[in-house]
PyMOL Python script that loads the backbone (N, CA, C, O; Angstrom):
from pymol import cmd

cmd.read_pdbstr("""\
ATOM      1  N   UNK A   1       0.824  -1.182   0.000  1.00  0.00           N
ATOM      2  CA  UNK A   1       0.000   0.000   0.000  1.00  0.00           C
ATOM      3  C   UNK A   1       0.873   1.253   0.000  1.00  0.00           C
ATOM      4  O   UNK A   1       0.743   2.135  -0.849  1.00  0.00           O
ATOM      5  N   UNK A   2       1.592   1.285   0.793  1.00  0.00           N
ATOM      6  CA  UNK A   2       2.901   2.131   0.739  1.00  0.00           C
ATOM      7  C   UNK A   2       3.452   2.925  -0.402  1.00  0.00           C
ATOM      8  O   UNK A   2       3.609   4.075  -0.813  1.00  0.00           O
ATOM      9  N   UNK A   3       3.778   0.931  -0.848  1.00  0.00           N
ATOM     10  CA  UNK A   3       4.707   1.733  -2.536  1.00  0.00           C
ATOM     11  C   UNK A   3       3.889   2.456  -3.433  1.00  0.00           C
ATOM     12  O   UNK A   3       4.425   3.193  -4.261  1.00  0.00           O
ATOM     13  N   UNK A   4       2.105   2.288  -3.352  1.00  0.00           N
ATOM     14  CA  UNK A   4       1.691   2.390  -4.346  1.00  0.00           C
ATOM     15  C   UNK A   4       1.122   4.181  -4.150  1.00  0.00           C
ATOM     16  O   UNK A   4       0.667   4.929  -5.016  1.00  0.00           O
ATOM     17  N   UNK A   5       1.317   4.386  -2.994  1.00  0.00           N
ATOM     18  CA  UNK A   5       1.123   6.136  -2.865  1.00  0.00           C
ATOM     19  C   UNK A   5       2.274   6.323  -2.821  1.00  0.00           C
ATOM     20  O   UNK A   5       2.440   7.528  -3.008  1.00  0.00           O
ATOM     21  N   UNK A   6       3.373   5.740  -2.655  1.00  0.00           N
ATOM     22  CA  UNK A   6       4.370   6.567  -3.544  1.00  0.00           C
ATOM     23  C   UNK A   6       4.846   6.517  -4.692  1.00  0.00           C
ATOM     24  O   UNK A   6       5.616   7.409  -5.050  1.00  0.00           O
ATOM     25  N   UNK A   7       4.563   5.635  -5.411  1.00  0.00           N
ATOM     26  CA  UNK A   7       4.340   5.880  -6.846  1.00  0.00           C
ATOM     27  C   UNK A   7       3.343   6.633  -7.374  1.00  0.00           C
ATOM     28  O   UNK A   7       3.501   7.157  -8.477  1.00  0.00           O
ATOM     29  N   UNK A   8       2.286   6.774  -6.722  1.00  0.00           N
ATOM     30  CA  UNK A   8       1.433   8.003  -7.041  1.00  0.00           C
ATOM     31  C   UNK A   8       1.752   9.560  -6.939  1.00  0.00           C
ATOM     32  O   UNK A   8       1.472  10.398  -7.797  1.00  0.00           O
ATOM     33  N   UNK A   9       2.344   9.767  -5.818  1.00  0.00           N
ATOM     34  CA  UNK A   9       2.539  11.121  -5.536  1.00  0.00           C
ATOM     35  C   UNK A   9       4.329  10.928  -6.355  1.00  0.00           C
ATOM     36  O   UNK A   9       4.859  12.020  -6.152  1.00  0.00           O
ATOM     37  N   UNK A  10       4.919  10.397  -6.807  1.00  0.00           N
ATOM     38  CA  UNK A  10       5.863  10.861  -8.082  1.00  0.00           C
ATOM     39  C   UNK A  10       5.223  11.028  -8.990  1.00  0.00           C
ATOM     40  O   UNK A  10       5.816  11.623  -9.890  1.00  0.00           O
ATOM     41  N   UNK A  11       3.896  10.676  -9.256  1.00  0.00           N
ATOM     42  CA  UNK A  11       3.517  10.457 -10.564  1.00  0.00           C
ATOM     43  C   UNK A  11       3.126  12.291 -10.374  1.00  0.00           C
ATOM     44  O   UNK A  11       3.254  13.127 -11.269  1.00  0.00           O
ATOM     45  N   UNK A  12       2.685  12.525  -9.095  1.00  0.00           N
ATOM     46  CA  UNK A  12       1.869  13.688  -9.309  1.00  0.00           C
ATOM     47  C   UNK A  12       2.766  14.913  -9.278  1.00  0.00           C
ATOM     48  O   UNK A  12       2.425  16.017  -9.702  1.00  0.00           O
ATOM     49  N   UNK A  13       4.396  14.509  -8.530  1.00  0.00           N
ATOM     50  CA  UNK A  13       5.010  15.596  -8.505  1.00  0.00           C
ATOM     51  C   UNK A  13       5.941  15.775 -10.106  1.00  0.00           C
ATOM     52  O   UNK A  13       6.564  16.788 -10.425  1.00  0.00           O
ATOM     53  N   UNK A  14       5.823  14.575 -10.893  1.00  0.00           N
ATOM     54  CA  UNK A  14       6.389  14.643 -12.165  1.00  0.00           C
ATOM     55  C   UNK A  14       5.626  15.345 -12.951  1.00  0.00           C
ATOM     56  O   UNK A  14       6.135  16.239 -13.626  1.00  0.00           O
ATOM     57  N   UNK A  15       4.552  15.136 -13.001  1.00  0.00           N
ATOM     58  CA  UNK A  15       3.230  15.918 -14.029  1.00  0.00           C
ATOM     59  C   UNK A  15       3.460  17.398 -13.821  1.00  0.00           C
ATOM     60  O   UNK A  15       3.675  18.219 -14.713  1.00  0.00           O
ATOM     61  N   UNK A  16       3.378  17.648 -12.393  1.00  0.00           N
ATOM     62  CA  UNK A  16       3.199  18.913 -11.860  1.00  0.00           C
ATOM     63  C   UNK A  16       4.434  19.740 -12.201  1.00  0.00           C
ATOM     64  O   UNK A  16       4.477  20.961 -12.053  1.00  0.00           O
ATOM     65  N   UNK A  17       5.380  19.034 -12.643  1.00  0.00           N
ATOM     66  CA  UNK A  17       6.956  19.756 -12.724  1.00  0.00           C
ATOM     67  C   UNK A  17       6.570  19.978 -14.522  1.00  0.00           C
ATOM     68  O   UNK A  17       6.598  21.128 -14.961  1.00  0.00           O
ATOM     69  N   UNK A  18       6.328  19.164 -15.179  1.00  0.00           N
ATOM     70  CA  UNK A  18       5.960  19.026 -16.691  1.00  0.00           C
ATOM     71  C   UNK A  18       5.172  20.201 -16.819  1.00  0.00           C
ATOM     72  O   UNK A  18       5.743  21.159 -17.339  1.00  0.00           O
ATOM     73  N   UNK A  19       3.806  20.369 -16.409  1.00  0.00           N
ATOM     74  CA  UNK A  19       2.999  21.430 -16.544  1.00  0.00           C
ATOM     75  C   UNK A  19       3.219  22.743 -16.211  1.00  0.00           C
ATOM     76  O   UNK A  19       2.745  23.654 -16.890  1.00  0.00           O
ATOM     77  N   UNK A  20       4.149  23.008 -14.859  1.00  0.00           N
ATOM     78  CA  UNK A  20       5.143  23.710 -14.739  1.00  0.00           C
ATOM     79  C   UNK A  20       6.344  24.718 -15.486  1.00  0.00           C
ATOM     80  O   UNK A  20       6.558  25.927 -15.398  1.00  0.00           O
ATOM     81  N   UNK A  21       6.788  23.987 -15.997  1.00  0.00           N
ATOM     82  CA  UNK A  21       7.826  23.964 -17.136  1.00  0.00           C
ATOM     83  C   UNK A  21       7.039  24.582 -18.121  1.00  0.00           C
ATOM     84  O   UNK A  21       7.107  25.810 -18.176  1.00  0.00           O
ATOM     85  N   UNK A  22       6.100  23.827 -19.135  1.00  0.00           N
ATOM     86  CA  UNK A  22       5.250  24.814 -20.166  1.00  0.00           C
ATOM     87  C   UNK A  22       4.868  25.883 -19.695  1.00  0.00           C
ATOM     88  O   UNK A  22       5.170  26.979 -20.169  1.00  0.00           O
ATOM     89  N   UNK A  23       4.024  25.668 -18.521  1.00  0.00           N
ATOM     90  CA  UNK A  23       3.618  27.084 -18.514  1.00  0.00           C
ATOM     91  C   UNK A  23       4.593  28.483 -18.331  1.00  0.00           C
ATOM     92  O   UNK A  23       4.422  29.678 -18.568  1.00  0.00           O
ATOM     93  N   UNK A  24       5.525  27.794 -17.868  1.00  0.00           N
ATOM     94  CA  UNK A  24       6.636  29.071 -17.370  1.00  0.00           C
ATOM     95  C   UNK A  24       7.339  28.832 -18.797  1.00  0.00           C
ATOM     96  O   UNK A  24       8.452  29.353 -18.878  1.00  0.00           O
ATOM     97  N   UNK A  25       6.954  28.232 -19.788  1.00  0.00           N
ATOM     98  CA  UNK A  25       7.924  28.534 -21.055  1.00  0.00           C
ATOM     99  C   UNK A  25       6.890  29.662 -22.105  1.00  0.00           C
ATOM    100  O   UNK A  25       7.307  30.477 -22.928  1.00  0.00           O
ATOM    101  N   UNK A  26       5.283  29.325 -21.685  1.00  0.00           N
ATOM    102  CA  UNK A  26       4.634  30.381 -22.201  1.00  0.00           C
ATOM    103  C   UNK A  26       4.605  32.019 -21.615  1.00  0.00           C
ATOM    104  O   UNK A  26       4.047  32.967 -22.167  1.00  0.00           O
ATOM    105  N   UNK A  27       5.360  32.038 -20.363  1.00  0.00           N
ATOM    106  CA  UNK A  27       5.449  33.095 -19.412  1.00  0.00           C
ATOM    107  C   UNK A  27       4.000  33.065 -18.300  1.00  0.00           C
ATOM    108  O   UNK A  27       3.538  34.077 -17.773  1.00  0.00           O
ATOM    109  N   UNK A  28       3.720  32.340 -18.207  1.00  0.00           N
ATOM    110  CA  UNK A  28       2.621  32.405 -16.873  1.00  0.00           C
ATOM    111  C   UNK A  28       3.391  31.765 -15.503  1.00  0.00           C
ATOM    112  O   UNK A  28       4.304  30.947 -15.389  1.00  0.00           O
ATOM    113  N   UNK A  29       2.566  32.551 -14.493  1.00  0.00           N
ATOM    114  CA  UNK A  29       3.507  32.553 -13.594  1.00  0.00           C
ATOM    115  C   UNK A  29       2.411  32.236 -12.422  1.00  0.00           C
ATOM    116  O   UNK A  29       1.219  32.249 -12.728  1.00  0.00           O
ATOM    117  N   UNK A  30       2.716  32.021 -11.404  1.00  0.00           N
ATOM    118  CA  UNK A  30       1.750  31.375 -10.508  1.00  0.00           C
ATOM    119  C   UNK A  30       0.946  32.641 -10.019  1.00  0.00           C
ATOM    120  O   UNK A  30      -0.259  32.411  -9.926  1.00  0.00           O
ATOM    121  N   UNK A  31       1.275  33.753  -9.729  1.00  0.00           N
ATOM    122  CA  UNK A  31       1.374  35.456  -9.377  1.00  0.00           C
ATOM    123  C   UNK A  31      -0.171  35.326 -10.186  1.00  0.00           C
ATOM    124  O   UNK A  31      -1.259  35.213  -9.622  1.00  0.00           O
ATOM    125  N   UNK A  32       0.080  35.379 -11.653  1.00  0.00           N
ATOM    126  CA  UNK A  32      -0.983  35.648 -12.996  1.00  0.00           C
ATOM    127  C   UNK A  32      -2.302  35.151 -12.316  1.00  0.00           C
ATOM    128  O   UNK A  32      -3.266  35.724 -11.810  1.00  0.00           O
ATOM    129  N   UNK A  33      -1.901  33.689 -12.538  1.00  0.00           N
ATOM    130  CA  UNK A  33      -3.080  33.058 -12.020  1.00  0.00           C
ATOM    131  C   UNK A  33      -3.772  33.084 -10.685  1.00  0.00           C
ATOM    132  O   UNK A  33      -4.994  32.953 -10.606  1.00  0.00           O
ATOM    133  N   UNK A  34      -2.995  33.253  -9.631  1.00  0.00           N
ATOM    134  CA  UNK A  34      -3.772  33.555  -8.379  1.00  0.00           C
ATOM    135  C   UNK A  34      -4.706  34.904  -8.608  1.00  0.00           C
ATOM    136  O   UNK A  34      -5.880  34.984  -8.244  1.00  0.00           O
ATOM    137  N   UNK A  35      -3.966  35.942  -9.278  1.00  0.00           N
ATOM    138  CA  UNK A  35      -4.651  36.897  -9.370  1.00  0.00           C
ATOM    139  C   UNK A  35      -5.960  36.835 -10.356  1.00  0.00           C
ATOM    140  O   UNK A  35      -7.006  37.431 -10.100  1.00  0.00           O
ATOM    141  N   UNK A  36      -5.793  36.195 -11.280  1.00  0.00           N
ATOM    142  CA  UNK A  36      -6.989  35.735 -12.624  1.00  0.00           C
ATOM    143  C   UNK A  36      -7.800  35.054 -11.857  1.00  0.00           C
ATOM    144  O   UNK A  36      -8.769  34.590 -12.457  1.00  0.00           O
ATOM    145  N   UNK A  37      -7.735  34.823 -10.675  1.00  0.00           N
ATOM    146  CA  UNK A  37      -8.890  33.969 -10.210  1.00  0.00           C
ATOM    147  C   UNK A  37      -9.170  34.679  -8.524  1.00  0.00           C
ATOM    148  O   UNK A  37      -9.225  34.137  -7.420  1.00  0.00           O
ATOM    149  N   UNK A  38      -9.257  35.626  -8.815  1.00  0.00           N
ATOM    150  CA  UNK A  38      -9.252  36.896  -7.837  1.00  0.00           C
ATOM    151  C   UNK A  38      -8.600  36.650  -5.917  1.00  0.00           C
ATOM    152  O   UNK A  38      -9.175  36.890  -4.856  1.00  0.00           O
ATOM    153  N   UNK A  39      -7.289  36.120  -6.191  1.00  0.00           N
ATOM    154  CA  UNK A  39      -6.540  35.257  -5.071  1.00  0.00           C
ATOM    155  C   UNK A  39      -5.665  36.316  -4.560  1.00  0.00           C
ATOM    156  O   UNK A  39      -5.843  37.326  -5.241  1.00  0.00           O
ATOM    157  N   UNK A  40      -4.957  36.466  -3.813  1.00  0.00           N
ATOM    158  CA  UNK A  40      -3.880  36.696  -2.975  1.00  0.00           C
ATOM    159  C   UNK A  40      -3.276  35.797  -2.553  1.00  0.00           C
ATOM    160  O   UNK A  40      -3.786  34.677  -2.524  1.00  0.00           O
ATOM    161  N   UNK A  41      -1.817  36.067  -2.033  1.00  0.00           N
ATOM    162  CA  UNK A  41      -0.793  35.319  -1.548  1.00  0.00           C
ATOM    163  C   UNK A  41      -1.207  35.772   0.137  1.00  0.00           C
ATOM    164  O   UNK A  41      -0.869  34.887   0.923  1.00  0.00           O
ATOM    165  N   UNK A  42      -1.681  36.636   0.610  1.00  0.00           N
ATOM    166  CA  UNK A  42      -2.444  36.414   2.018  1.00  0.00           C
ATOM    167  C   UNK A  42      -3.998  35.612   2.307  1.00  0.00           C
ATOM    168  O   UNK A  42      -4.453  35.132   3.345  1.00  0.00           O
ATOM    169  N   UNK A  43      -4.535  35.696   0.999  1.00  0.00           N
ATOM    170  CA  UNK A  43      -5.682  34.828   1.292  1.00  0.00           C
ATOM    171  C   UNK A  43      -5.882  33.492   0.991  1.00  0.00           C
ATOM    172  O   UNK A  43      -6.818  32.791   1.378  1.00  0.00           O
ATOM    173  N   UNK A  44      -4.528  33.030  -0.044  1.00  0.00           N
ATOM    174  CA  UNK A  44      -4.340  31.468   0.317  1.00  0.00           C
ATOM    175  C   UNK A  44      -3.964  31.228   1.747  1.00  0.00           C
ATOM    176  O   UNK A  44      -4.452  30.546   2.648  1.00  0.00           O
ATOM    177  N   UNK A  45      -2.778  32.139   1.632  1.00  0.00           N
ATOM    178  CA  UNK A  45      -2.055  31.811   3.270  1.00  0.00           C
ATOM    179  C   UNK A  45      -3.588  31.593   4.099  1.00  0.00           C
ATOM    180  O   UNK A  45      -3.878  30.418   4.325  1.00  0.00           O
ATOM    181  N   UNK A  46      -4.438  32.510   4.494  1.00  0.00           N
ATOM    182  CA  UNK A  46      -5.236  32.199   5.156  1.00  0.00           C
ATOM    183  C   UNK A  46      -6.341  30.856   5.342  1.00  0.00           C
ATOM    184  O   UNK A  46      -6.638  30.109   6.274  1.00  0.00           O
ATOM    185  N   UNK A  47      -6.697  30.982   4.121  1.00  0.00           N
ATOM    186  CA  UNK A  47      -7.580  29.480   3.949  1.00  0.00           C
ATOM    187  C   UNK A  47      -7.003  28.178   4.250  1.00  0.00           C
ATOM    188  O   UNK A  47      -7.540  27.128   4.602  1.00  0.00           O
ATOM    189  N   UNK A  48      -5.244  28.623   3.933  1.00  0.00           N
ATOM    190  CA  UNK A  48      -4.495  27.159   4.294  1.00  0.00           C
ATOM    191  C   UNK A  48      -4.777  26.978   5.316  1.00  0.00           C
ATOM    192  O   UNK A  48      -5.248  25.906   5.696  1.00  0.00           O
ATOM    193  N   UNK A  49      -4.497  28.337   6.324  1.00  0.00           N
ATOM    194  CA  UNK A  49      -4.253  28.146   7.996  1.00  0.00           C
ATOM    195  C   UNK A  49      -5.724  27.767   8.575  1.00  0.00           C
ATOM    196  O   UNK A  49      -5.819  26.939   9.481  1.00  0.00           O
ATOM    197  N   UNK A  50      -6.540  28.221   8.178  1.00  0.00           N
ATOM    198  CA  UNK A  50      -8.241  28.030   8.337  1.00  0.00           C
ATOM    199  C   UNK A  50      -8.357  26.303   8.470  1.00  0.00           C
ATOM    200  O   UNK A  50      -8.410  25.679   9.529  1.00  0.00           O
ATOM    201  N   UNK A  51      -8.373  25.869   7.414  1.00  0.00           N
ATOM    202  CA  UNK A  51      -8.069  24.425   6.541  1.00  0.00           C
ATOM    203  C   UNK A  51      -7.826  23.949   7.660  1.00  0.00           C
ATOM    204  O   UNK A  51      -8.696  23.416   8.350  1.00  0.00           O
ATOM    205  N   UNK A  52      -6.209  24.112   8.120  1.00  0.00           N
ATOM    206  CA  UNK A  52      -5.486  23.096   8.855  1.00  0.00           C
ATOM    207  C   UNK A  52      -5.674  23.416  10.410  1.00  0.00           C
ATOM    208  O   UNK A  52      -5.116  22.704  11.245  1.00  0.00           O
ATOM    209  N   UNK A  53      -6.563  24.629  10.827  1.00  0.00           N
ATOM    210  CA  UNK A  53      -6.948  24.613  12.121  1.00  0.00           C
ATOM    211  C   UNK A  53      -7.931  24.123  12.171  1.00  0.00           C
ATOM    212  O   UNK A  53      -8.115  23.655  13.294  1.00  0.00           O
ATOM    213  N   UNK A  54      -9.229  23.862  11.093  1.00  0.00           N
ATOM    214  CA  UNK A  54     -10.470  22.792  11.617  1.00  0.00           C
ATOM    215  C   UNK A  54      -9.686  21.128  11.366  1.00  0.00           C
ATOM    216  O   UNK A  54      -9.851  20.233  12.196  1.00  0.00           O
ATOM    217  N   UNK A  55      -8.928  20.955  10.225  1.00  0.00           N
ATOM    218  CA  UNK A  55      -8.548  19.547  10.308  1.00  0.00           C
ATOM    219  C   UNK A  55      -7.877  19.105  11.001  1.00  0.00           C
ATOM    220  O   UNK A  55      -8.276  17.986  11.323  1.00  0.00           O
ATOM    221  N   UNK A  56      -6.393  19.564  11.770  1.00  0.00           N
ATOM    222  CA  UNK A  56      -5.984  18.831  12.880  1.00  0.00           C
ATOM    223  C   UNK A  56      -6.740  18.325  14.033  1.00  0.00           C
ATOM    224  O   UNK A  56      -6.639  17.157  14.408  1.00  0.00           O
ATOM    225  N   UNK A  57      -7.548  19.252  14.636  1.00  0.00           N
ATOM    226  CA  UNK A  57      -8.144  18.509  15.731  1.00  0.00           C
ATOM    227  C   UNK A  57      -9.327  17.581  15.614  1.00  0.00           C
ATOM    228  O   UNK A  57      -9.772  16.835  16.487  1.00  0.00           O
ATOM    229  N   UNK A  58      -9.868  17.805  14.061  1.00  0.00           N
ATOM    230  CA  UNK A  58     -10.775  16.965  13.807  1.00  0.00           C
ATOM    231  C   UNK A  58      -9.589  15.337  13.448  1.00  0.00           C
ATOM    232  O   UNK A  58     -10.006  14.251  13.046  1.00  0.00           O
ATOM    233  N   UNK A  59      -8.802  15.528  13.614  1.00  0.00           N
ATOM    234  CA  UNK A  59      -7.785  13.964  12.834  1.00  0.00           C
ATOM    235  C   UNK A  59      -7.392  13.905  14.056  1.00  0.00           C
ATOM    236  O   UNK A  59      -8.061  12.936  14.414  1.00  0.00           O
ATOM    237  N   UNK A  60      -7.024  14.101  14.629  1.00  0.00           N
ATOM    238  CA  UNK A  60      -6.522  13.937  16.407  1.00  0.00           C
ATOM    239  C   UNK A  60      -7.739  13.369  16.858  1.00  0.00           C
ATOM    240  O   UNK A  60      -7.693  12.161  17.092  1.00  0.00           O
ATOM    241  N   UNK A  61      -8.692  13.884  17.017  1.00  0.00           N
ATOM    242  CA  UNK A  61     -10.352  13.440  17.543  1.00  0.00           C
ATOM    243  C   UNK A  61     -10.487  11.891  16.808  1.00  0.00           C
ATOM    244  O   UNK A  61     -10.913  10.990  17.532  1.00  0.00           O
ATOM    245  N   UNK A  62     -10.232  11.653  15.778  1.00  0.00           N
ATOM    246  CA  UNK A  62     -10.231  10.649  14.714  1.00  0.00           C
ATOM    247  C   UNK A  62      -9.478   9.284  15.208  1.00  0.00           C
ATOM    248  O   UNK A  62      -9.996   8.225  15.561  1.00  0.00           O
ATOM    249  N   UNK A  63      -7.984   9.664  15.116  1.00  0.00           N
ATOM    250  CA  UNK A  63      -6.981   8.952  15.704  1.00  0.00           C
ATOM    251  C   UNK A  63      -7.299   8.519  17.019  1.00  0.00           C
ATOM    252  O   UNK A  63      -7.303   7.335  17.354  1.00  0.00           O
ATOM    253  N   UNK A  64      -7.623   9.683  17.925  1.00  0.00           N
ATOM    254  CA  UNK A  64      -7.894   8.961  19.231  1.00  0.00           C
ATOM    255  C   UNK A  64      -8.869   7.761  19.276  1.00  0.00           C
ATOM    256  O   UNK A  64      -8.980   7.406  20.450  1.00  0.00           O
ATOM    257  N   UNK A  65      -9.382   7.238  18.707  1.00  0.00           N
ATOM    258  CA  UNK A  65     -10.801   6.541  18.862  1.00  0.00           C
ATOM    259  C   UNK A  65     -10.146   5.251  17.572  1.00  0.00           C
ATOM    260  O   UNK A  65     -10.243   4.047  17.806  1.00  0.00           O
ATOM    261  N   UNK A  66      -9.508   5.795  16.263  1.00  0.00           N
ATOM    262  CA  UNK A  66      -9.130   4.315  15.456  1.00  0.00           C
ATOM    263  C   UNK A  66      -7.751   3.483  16.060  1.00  0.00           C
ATOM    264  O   UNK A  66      -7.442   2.291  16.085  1.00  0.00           O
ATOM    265  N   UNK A  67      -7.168   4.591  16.475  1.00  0.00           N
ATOM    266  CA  UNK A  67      -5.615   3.832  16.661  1.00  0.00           C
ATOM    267  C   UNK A  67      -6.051   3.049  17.980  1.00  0.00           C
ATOM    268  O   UNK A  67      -5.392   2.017  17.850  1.00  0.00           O
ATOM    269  N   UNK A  68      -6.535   2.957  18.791  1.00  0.00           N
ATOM    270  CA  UNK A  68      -7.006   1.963  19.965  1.00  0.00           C
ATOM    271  C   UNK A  68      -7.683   0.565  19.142  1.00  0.00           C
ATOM    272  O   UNK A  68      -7.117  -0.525  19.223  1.00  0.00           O
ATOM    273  N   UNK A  69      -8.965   0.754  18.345  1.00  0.00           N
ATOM    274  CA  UNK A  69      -9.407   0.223  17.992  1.00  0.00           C
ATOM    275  C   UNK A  69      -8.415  -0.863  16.931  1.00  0.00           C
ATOM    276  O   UNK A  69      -8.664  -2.064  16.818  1.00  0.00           O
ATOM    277  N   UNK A  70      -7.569  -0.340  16.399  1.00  0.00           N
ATOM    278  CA  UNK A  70      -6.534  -0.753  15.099  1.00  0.00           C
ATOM    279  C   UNK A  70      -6.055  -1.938  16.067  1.00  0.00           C
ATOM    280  O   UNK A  70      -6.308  -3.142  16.076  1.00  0.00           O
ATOM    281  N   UNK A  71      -5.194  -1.047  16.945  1.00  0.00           N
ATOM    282  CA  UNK A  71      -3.956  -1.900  18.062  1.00  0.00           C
ATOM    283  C   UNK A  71      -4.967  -2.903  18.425  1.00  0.00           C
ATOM    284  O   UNK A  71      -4.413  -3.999  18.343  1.00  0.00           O
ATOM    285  N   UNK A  72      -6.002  -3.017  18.730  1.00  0.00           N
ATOM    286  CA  UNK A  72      -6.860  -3.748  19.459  1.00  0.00           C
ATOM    287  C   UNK A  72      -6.988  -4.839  18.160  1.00  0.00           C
ATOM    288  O   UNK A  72      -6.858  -6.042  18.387  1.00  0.00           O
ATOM    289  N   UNK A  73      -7.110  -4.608  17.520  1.00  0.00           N
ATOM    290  CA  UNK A  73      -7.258  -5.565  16.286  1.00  0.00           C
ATOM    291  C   UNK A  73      -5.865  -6.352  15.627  1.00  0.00           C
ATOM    292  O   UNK A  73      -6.067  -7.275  14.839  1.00  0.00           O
ATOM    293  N   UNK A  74      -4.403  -5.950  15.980  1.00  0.00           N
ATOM    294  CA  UNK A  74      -4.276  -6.030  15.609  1.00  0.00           C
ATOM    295  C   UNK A  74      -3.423  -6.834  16.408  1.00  0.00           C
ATOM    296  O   UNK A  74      -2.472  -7.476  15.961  1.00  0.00           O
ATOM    297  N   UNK A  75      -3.791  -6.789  17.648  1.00  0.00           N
ATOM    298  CA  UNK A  75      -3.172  -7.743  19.045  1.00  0.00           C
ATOM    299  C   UNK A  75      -4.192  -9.605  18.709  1.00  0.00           C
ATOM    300  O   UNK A  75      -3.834 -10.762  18.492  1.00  0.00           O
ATOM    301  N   UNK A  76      -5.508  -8.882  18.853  1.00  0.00           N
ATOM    302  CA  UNK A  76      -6.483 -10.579  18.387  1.00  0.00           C
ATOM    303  C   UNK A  76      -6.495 -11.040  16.989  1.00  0.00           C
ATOM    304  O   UNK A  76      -7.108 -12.075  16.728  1.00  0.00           O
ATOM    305  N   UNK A  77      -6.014 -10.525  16.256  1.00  0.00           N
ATOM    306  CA  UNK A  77      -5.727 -11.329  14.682  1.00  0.00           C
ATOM    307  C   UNK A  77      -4.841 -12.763  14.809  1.00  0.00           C
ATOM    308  O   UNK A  77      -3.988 -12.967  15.673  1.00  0.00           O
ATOM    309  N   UNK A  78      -5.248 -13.724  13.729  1.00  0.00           N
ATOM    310  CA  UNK A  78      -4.673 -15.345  14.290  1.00  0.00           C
ATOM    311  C   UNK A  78      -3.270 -15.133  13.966  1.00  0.00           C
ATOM    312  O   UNK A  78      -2.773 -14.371  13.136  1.00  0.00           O
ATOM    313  N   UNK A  79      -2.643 -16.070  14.897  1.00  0.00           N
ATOM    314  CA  UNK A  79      -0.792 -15.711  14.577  1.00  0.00           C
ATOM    315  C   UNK A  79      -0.936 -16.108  12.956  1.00  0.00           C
ATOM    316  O   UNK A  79      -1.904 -16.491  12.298  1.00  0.00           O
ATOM    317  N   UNK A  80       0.328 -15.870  12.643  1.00  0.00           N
ATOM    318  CA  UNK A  80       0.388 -16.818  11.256  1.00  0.00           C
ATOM    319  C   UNK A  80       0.405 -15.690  10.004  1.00  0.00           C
ATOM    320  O   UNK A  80       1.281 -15.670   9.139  1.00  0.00           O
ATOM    321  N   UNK A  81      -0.683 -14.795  10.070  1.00  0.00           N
ATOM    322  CA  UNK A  81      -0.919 -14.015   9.008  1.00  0.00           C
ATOM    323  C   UNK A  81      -0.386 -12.945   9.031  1.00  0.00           C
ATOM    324  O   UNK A  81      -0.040 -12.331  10.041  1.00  0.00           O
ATOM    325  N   UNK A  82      -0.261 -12.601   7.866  1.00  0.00           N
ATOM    326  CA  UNK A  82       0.651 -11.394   7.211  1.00  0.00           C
ATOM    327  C   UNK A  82       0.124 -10.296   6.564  1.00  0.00           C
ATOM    328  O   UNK A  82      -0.415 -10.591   5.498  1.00  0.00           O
ATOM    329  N   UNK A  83       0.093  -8.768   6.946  1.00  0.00           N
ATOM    330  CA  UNK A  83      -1.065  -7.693   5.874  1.00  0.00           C
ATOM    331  C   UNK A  83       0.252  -7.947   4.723  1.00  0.00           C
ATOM    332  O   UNK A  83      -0.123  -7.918   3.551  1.00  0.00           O
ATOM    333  N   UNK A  84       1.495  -8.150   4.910  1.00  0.00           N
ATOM    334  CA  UNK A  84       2.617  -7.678   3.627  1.00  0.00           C
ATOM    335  C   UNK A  84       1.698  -9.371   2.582  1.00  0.00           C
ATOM    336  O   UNK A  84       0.983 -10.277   3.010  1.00  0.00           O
ATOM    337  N   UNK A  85       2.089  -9.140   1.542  1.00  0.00           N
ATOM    338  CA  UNK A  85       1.692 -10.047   0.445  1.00  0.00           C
ATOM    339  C   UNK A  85       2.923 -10.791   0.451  1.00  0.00           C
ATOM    340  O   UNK A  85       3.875 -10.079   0.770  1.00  0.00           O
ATOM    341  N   UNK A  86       3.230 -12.031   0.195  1.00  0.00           N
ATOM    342  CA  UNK A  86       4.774 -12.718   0.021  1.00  0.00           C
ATOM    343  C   UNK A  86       4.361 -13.614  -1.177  1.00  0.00           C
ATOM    344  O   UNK A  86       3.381 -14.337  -1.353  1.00  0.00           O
ATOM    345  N   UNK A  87       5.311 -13.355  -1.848  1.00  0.00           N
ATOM    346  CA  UNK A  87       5.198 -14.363  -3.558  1.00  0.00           C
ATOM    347  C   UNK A  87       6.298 -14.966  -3.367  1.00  0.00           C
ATOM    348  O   UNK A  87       6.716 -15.769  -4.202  1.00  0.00           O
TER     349      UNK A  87
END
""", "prot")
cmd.dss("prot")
cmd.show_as("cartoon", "prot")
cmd.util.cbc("prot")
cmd.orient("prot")
């Protein structure tokens, strides 16, 4: 499961470097577009910080209640078995 989000997120930081590249070879610039879509560099900043002050404590609230439940599951599972796949 691992490898396969990280082969995903190369996939996404390769694309993103590709699309990147053109656009900064047509001269658009990240500046252009925040502004073409009536943005600021203080009002991302903000929404990020917004964002990540309702989601941390909602994922903390989260965690507290699965990671017990996980460990708990993962203490009574029959010996023997494996989540890794072996070929």
């Amino acid at each position: 499961m691992l490898h396969s989000l990280i082969r995903t997120l190369v996939k996404v930081a390769v694309a993103s470097l590709i699309v990147g590249t053109i656009l900064a070879h047509f001269g658009i610039t990240a500046e252009q577009l925040m502004r073409e879509f009536g943005l600021s560099l203080e009002r991302v900043e903000d929404i990020a910080r917004r964002g990540f002050a309702w989601a941390l404590p909602n994922a903390l609230l989260g965690l507290m209640v699965i990671l017990p439940i996980w460990f708990l599951l993962y203490l009574l599972r029959p010996p023997g078995r494996s989540s890794e796949r072996q070929d």
